[in-house]
N, C-alpha and C positions, 0 to 999 in steps of 0.2 A: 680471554676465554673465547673459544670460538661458537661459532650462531649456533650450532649443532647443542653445545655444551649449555651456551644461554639457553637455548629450547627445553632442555630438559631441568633444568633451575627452575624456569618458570612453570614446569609440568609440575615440579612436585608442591612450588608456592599454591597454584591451587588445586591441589590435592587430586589433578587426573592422574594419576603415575598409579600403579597399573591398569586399575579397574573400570576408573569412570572417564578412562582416555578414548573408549571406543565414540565415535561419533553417533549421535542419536539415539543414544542413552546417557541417564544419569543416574549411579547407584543402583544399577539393577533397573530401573526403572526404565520403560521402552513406551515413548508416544504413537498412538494409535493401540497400542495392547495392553499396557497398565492401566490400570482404575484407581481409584482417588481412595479406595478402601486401600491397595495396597501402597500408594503413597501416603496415608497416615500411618503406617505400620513401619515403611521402611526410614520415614524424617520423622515423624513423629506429629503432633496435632498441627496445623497449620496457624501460624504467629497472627494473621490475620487475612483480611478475605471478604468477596461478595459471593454473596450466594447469586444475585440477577447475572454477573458476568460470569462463575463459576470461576472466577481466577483466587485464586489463595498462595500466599508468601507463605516458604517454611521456614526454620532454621537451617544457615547452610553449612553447618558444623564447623567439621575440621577444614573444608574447603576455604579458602584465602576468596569468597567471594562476598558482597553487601547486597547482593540479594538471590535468593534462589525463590522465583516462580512460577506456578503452573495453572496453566489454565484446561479445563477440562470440558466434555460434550456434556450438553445438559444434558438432551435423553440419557445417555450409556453409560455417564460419568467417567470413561475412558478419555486417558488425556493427550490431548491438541499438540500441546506444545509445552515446553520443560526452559524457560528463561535462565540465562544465569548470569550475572552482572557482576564482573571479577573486581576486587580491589585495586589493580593495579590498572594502568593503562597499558595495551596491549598492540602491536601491528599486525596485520592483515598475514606478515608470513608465520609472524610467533604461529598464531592460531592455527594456520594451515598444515605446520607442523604438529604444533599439538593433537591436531584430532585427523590428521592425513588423510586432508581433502586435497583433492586436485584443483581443476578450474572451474567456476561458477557456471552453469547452464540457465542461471537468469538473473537477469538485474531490477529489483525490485527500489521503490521509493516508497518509503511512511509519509503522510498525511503531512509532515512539515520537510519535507523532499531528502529527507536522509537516504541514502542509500544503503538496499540492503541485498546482498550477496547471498543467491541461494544457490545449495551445493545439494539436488535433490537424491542422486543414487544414498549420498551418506546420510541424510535426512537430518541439516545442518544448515540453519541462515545466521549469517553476519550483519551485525546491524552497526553500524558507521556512525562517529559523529559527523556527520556532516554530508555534503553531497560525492564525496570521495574516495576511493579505497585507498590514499594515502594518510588520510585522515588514522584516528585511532579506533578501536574497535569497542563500542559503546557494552553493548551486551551480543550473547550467542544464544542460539537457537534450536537442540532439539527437537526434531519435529518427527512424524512420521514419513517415513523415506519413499519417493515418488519415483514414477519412471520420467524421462523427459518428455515435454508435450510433444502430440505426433502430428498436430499440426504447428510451421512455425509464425510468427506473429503477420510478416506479408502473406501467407495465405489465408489469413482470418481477415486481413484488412481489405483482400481483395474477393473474398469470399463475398462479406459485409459489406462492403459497396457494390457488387452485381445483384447482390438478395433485393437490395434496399431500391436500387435503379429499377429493376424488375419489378416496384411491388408489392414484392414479398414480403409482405411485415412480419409476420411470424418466423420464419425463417433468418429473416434479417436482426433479427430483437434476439432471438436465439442464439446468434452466431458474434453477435456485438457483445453480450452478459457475460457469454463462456472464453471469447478472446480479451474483454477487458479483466477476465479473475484471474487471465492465465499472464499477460502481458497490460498489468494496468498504468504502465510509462508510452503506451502507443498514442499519442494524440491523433492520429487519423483512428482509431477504432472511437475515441472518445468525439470526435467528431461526427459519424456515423448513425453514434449513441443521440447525438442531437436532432441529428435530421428526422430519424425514427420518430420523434418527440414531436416535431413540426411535422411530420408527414402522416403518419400512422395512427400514433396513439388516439386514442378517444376515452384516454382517461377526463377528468373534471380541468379545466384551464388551471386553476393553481396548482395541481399535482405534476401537471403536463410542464407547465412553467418554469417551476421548482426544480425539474428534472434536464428539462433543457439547458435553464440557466447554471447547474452545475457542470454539464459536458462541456458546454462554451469555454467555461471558466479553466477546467481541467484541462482542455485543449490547447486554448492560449498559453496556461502555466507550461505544459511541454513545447509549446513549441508557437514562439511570436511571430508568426507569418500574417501577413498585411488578410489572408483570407480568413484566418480563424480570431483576429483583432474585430473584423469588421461583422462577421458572427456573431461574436461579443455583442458589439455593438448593437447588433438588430435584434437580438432577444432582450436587451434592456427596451429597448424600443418597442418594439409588439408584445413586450409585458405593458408598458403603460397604454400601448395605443388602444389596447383590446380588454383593459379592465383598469379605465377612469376613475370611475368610483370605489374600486378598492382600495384601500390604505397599504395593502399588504402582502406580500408572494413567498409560500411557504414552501419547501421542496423535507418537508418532514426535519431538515437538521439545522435548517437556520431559516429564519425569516428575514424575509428584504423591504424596506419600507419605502413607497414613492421618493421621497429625498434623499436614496441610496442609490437608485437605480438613476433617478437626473444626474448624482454625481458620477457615476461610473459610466453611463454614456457616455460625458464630456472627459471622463477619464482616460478611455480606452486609447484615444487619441495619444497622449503624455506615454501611455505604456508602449506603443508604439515607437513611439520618439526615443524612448531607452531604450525599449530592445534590437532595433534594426535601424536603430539611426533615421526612419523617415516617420512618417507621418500616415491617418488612413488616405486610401484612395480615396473616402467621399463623406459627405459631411453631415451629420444627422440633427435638427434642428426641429426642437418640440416647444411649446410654449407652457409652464410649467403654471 
């Protein structure tokens, strides 16, 4: 059989052939301009569901897929994004036939570093098991269809370090938010996001803490350079040196407890050591 021929085998396996082949929609259904009145009407009541995330699974019929879900705006009830998570395991080109997308105009990563492939004019993300587009393709993405950003990520990163050099917190804190939503695999924007954090802010020290200590962390995970390890390093540090009597440093989605942050000082080091093969330039010694 040839790829041509497999491609459309597996268009009809899950039931995009003719109608719900268009990309960025499903079933008539259009993200950014459907509402969740007309996605009960058009699948029927939703199998289950949170009302606090507004995401609800439906049945996904005659489609060959194990789950079909959508998540919706709270205010407008107009939905986000149209999930669908095929039966089969699927490769990066099947898909790109099926819903005849071109090439990716951004590389995105989920919170346990899978990559995800967004395809914005068709308004279509790929979601990957794994850190690879050789990988198979976990679920796809309906989304509402974007223009490409009109700035590109070196212009926000170097935007965001002259705002920040300058001073300029506000500007700098605005220009870090809107290029980490657009490009959030940049570890120098996430970096940036740090310093704002130690330079600027005049939030409360655990909220300030909290928020540094995640860009450090973010920063290092993309990218293990001996400056953003030692980073690492000195906000575990001036978390305990400048609140002793705390037990605890909360950044709102996870708390750190003093015998987290001594172990990961002395950590930092070891991550180090994996990832570029040396060690930090310099050596951070607290008496616990």
């Amino acid at each position: 059989m040839t790829r041509v021929g497999f491609a459309l085998v597996v268009a009809l396996l899950l039931g995009l052939v003719p109608r719900a082949v268009r990309a960025g929609s499903y079933d008539d259904l259009t993200p950014g301009q459907s509402t969740k009145r007309e996605a009960d009407q058009q699948l029927g009541p939703p199998l289950r569901g949170s009302s606090f995330e507004m995401r609800y699974d439906y049945d996904p019929g005659p489609h060959d897929a194990d789950r079909v879900s959508l998540r919706f705006d709270p205010a407008s009830g107009v939905i986000e994004s149209i999930d669908i998570y095929p039966s089969g395991a699927y490769t990066k080109d099947v898909m790109r036939r099926l819903l005849r997308l071109g090439e990716p105009d951004r590389l995105l990563r989920d919170a346990s570093g899978n990559l995800i492939e967004r395809y914005s004019p068709q308004g279509v993300d790929l979601h990957y098991v794994g850190a690879s587009d050789t990988r198979t393709v976990r679920f796809f993405s309906h989304v509402a269809t974007q223009t490409a950003p009109k700035k590109s990520v070196t212009e926000f990163e170097s935007a965001a370090r002259e705002a920040l050099a300058d001073k300029n917190c506000d500007r700098g804190k605005q220009l870090v938010d809107e290029g980490i939503g657009l490009y959030p695999s940049s570890a120098v924007l996430w970096e940036q996001r740090l310093k704002y954090y130690f330079r600027c802010s005049t939030e409360p020290d655990q909220l300030r803490f909290g928020e540094a200590l995640r860009a450090a962390q973010r920063s290092f995970e993309l990218s293990a350079t001996p400056t953003n390890a030692v980073n690492l390093g000195w906000v575990y540090f001036e978390m305990y040196r400048t609140t002793p009597r705390r037990s605890t440093i909360s950044n709102g989605r996870k708390t750190t407890t003093l015998p987290e942050i001594r172990r990961s000082i002395t950590t930092s080091d070891a991550h180090m050591k994996r990832s570029v093969g040396t060690s930090l330039p310099c050596s951070i010694t607290i008496a616990f």
